[in-house]
TORKEKE-191582 format. One record per atom (N, C-alpha, C): residue in one letter; x, y, z. Coordinates in steps of 0.02 Angstrom, whole numbers, padded with zeros to 5 digits, always signed. Layout:
AXYZ...
This chain:
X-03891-01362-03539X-03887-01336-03469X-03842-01380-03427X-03830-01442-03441X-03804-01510-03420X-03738-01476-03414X-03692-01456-03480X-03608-01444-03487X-03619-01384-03441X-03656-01330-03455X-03609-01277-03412X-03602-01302-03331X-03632-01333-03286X-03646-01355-03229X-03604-01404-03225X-03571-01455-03268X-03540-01482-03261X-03457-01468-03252X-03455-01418-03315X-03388-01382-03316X-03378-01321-03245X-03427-01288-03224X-03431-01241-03152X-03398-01308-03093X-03426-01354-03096X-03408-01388-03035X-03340-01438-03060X-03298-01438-03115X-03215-01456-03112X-03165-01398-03077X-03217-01338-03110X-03185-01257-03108X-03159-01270-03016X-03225-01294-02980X-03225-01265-02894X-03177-01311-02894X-03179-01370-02909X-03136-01444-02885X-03058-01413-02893X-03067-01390-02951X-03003-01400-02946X-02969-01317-02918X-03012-01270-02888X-02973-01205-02863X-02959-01234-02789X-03002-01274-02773X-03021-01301-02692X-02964-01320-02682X-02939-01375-02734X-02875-01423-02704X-02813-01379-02734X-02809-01326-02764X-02753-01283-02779X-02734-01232-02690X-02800-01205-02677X-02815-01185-02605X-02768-01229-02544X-02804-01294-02554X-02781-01314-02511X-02693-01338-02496X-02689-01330-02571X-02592-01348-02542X-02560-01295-02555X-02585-01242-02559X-02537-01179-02552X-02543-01168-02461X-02604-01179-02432X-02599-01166-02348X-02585-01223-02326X-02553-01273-02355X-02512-01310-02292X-02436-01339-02306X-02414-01274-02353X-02329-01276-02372X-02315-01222-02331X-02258-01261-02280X-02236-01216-02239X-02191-01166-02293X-02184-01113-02238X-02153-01053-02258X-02093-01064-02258X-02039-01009-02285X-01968-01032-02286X-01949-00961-02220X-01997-00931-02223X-01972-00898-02164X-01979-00923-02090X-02023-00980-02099X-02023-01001-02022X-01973-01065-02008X-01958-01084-02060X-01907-01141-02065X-01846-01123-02040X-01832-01041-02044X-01760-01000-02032X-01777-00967-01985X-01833-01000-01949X-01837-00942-01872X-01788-00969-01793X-01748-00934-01806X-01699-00944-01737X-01722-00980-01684X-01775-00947-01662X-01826-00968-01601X-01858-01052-01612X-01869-01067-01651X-01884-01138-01664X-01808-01191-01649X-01818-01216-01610X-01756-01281-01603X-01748-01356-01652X-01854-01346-01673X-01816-01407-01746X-01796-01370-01804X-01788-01287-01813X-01793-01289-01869X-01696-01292-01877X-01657-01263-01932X-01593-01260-01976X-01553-01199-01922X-01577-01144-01910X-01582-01095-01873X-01570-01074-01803X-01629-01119-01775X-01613-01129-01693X-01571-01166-01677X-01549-01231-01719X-01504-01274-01708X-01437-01239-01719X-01422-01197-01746X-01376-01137-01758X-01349-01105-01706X-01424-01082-01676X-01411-01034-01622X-01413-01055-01567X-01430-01115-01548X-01410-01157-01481X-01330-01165-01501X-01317-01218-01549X-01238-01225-01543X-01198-01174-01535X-01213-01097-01559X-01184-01052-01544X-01159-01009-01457X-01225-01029-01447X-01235-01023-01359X-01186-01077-01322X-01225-01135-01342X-01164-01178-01301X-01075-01163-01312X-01073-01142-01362X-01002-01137-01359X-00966-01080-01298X-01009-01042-01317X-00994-00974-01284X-01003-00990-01213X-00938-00943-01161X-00934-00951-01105X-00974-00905-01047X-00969-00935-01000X-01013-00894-00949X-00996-00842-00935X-01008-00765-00943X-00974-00716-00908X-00975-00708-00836X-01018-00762-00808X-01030-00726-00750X-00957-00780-00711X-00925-00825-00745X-00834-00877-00714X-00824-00799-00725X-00811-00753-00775X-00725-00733-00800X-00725-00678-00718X-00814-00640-00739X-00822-00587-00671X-00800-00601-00616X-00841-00679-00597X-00803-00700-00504X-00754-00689-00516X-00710-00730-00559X-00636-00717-00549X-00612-00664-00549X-00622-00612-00558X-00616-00529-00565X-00630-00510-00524X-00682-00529-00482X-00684-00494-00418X-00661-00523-00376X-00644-00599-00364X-00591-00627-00330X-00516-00598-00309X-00490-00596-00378X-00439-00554-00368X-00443-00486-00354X-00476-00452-00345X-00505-00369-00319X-00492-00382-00285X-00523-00437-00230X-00534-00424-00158X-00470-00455-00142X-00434-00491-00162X-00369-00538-00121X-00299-00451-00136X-00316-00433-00186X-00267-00375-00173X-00311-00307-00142X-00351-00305-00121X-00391-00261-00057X-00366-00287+00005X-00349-00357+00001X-00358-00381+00075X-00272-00385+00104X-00231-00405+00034X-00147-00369+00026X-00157-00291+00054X-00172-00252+00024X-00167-00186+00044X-00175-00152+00108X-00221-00186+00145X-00248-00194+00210X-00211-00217+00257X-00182-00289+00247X-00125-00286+00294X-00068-00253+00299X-00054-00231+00220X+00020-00188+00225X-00011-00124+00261X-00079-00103+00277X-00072-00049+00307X-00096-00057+00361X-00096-00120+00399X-00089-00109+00480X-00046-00080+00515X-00071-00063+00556X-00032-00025+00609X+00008-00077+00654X+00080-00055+00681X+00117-00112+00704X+00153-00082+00771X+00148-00130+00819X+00195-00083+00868X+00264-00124+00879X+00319-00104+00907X+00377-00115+00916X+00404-00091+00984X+00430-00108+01013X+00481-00102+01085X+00557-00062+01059X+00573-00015+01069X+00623-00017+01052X+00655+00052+01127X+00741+00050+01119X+00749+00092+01172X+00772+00179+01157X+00751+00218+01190X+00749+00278+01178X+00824+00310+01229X+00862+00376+01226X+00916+00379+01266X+00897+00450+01250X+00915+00470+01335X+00891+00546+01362X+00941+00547+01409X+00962+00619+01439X+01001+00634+01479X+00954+00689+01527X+00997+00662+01589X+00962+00702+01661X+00973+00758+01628X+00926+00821+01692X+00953+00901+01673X+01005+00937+01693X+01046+00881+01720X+01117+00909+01733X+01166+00920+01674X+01148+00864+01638X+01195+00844+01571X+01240+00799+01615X+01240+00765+01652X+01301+00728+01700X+01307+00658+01665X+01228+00611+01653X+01237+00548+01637X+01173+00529+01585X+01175+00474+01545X+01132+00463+01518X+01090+00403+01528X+01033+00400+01500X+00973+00356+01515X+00942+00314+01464X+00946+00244+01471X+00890+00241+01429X+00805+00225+01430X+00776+00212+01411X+00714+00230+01421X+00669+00192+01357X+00622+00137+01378X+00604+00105+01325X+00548+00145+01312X+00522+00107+01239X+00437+00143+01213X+00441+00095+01156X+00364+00105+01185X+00312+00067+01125X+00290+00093+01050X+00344+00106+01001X+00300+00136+00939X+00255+00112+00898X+00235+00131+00849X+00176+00120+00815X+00206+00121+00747X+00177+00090+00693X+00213+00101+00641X+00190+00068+00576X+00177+00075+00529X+00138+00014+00459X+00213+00014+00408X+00285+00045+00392X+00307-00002+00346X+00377+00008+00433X+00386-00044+00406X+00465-00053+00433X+00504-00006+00431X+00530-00002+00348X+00575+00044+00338X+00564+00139+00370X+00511+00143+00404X+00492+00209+00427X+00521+00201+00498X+00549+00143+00545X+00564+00152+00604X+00620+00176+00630X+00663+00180+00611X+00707+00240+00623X+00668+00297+00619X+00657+00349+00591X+00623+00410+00592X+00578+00398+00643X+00540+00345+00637X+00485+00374+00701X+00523+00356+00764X+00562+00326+00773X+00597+00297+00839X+00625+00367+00858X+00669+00430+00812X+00698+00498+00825X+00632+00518+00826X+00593+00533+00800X+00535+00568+00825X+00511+00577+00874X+00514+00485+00899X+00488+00484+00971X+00529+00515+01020X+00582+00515+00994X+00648+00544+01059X+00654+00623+01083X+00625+00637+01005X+00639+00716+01006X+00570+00756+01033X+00531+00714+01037X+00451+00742+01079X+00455+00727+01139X+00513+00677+01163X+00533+00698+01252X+00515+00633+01283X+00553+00647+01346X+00543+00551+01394X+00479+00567+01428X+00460+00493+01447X+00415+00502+01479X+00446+00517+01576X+00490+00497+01588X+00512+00523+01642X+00534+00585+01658X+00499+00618+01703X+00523+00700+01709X+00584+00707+01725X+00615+00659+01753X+00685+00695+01791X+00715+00688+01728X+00722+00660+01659X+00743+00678+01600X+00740+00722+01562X+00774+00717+01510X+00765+00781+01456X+00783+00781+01390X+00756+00793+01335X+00760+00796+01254X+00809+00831+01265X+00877+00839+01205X+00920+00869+01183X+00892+00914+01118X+00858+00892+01083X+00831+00910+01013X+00778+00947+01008X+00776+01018+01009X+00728+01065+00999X+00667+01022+00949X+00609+01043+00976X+00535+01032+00927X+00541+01055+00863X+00574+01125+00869X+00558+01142+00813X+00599+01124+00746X+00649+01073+00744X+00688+01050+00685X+00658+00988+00668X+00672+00996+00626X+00630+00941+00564X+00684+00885+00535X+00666+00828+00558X+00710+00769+00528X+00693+00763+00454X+00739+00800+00417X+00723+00799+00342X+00730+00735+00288X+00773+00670+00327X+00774+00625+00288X+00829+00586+00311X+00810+00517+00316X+00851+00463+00342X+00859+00426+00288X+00951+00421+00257X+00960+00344+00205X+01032+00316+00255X+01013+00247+00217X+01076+00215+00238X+01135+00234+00175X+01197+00219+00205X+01262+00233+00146X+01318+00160+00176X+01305+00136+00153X+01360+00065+00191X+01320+00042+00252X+01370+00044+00307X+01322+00036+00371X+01320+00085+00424X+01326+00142+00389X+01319+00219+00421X+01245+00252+00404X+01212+00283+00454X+01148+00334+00435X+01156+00387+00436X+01110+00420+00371X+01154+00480+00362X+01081+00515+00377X+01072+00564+00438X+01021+00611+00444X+01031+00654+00407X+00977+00693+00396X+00980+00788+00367X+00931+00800+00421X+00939+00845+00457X+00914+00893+00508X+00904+00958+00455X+00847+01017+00484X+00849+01070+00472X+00898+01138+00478X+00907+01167+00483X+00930+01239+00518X+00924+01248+00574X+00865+01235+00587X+00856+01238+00656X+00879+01216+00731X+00922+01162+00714X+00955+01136+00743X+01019+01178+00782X+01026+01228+00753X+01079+01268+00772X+01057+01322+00815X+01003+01328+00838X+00976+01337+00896X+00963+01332+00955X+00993+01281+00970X+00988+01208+01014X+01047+01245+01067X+01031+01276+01136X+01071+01308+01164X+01115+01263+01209X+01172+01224+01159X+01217+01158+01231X+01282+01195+01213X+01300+01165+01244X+01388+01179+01238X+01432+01111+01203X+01484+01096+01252X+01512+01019+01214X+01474+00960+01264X+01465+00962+01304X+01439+00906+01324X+01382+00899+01299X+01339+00926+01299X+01257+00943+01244X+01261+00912+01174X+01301+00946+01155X+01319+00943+01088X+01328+00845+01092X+01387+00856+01118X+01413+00770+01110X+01340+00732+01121X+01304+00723+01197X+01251+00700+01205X+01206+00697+01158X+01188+00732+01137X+01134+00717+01088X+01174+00681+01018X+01197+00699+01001X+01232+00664+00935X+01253+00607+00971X+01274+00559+01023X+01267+00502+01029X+01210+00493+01038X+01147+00497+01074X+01088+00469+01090X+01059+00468+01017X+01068+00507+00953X+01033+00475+00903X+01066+00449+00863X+01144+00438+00882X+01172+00363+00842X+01161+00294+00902X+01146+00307+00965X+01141+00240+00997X+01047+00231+00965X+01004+00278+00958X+00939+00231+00935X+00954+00205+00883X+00961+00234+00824X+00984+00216+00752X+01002+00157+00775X+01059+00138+00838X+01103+00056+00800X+01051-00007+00811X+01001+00034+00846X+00932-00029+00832X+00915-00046+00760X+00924-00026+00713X+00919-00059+00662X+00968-00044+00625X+01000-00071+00641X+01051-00107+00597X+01108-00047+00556X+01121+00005+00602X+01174+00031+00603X+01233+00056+00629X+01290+00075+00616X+01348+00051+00634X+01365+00117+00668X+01351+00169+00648X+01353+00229+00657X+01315+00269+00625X+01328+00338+00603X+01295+00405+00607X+01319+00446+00570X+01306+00502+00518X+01310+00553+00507X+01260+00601+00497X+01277+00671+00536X+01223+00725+00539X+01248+00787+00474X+01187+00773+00439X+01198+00851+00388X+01133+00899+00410X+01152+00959+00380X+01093+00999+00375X+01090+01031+00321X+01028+01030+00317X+01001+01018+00226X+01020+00994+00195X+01045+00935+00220X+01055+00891+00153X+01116+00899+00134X+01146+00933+00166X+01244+00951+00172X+01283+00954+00227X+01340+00933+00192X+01400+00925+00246X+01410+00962+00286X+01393+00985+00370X+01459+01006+00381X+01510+00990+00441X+01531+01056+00462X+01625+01026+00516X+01568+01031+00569X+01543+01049+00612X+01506+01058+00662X+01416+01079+00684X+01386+01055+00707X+01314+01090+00686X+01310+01130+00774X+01359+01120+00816X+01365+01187+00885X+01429+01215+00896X+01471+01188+00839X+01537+01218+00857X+01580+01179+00885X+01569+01106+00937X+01598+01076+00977X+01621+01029+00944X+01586+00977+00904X+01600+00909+00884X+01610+00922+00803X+01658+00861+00804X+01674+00865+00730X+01592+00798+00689X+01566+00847+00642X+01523+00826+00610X+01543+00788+00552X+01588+00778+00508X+01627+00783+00443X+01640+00669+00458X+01672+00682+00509X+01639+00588+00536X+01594+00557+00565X+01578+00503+00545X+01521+00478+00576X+01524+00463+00644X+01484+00480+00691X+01475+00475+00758X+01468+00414+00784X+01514+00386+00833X+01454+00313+00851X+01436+00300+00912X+01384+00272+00915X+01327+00254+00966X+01373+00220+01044X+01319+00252+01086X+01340+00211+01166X+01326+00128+01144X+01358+00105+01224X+01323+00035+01206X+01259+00040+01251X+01201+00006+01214X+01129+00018+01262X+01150-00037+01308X+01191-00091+01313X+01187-00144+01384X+01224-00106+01427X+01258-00054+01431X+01281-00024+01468X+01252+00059+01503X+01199+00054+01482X+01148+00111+01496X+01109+00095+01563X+01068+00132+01611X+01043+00122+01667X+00989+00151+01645X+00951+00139+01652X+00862+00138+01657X+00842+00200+01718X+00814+00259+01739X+00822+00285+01775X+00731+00279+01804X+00736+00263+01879X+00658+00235+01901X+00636+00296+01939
């Protein structure tokens, strides 16, 4: 009875201590768990992190520059005013006038056109008077050397003057023009040549401007 009781209790001894070192060998899956910082793994995936850059530098800088060319765009489209002088003739047709104004304007290169615009919508003094019917359309202002070359509409030939009319107005919009920086004038319509746009003046040369220091201001 002695052996079997003896041999039962090597049997437990020795399953006990087989037990016990199978539950305290770590796993190989927790050894490779990312999330752990002592293990092979996390030390992996920290160095990986540190390397890598912040997205939130590259963004500011991205929206930095957004806003510095928002804030470019913004000034090129302020609105700008300018002094410049306008030339009208009494309703006699006898003498001419000039007549300042304040325009408005966001590029430069648009002030000629709006400076004739302003001329052709009329003085502010009544005893003056527009030469240039409303209803023609300044179709396009370029420079060619140091001459400006308008295109007027058709409409222009509507315009009931004779030769003094005629002449008048075709100087008053080569004397605004020589505010920036031109020498003279040529008038087409549509965008083509021709000998006369009332019959009176030769169109085919460029027109040139009064002198404005020699103009009178009419009060």
């Amino acid at each position: 009875m002695r052996l079997p009781r003896t041999l039962f209790f090597i049997i437990f001894i020795v399953i006990l201590g087989l037990t016990g070192c199978t539950s305290s060998a770590p796993s190989n899956g927790a050894s490779q768990n990312p999330n752990n910082p002592n293990s092979p793994a996390g030390q992996q995936h920290k160095n990986n992190s540190d390397n890598q850059p912040s997205p939130s530098v590259g963004q500011s800088n991205e929206q930095s520059a957004s806003q510095n060319n928002d804030m470019d765009k913004k000034n090129d489209e302020e609105i700008k005013e300018k002094e410049v002088m306008l030339v009208f003739s009494d309703a006699n047709l006898m003498e001419q006038y000039k007549e300042p104004r304040v325009i408005k304007y966001k590029k430069e290169t648009n002030l000629p056109t709006i400076a004739l615009k302003a001329w052709q919508n009329g003085p502010q003094n009544k005893n003056l008077v527009t030469l240039m019917p409303k209803n023609v359309k300044i179709q396009s202002l370029k420079k060619e050397g140091d001459t400006a070359v308008v295109s007027l509409s058709q409409e222009i030939k509507q315009a009931n003057l004779g030769s003094s009319g005629e002449q008048f107005l075709l100087e008053e919009m080569a004397t605004i023009l020589s505010q920036f920086g031109y020498k003279n004038m040529k008038v087409l319509i549509d965008g083509k040549e021709v000998e006369t746009i009332l019959g009176h003046m030769d169109t085919t040369t460029p027109i040139e401007p009064l002198n404005l220091d020699q103009l009178k201001e009419m009060k």
